[in-house]
C-alpha positions as a Markdown table, in Angstrom:
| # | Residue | x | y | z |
|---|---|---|---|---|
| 1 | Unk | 55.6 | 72.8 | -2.3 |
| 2 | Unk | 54.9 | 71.6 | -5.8 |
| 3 | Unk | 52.4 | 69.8 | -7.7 |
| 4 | Unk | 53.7 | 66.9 | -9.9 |
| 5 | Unk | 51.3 | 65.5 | -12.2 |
| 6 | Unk | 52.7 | 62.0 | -12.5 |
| 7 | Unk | 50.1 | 58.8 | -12.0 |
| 8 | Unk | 47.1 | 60.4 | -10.5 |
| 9 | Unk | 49.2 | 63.5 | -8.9 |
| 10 | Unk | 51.1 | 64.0 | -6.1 |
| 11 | Unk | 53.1 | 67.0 | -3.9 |
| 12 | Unk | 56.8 | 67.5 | -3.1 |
| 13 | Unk | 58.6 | 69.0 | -1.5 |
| 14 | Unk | 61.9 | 70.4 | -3.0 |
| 15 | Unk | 65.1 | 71.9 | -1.1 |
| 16 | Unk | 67.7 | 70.8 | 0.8 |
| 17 | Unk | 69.1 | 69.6 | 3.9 |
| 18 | Unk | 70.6 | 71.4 | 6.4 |
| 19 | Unk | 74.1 | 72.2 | 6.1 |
| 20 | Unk | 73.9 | 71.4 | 2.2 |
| 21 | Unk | 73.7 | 73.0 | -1.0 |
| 22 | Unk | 72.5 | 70.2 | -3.3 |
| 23 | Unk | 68.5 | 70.7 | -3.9 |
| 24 | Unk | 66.4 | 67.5 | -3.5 |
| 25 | Unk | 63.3 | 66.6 | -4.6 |
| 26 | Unk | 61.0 | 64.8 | -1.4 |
| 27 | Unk | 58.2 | 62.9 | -1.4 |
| 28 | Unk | 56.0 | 63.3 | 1.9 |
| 29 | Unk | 53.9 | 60.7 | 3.4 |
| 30 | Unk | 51.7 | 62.6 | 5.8 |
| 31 | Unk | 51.4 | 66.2 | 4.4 |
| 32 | Unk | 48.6 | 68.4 | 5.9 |
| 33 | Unk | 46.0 | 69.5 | 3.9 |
| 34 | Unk | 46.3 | 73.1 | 4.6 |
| 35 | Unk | 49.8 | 73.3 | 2.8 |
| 36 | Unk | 49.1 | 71.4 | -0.6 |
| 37 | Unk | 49.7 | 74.6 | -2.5 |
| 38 | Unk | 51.5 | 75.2 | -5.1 |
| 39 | Unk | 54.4 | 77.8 | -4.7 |
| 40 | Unk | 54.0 | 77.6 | -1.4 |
| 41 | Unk | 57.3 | 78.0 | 0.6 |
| 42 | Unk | 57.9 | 75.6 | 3.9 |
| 43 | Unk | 60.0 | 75.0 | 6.1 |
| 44 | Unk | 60.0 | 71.7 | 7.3 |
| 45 | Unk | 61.5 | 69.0 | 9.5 |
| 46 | Unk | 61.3 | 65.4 | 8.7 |
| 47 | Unk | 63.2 | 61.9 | 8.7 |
| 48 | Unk | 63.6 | 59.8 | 5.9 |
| 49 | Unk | 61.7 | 56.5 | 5.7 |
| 50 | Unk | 63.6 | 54.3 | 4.1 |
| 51 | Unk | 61.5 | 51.2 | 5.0 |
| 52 | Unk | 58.6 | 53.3 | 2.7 |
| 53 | Unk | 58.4 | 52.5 | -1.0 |
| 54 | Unk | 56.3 | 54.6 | -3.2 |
| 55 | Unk | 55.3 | 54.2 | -7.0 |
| 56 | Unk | 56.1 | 57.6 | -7.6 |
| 57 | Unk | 59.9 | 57.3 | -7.4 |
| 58 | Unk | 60.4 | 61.1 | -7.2 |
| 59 | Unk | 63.0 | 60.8 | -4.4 |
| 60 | Unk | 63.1 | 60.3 | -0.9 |
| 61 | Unk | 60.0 | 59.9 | 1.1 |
| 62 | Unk | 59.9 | 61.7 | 3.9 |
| 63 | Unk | 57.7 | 61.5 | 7.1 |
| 64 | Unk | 57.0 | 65.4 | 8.2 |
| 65 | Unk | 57.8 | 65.7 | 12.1 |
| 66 | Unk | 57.0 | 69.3 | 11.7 |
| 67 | Unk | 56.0 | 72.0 | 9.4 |
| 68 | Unk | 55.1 | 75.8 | 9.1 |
| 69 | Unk | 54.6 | 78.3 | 6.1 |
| 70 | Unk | 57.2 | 80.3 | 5.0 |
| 71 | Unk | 55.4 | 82.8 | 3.3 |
């Protein structure tokens, strides 16, 4: 998790997909406030809403099916 402070602020998430090594940068659109911290590690499962657009236009935005800590 990570803190950007672009227009107001928002979290991302950044890693990568299963069964990849590229890193991506993700933009969720229903992250729980328990796990906006930064540094935090997550591991998370989501699908990518392309029919979402965002101002922020720090990559894809993602809505979270499921998530836990990592830590």
């Amino acid at each position: 998790m990570d803190y950007e402070h672009v227009e107001g602020g928002l979290w991302v998430i950044e890693g990568r997909k299963a069964g990849s090594e590229a890193s991506n940068t993700y933009e969720p659109m229903n992250l729980p406030a328990i796990f906006e911290v930064d540094g935090q590690r997550v591991r998370v499962r989501a699908r990518v809403r392309d029919d979402v657009g965002s101002i922020y236009m720090t990559g894809p935005t993602i809505e979270i099916r499921s998530i836990e800590s990592r830590d």
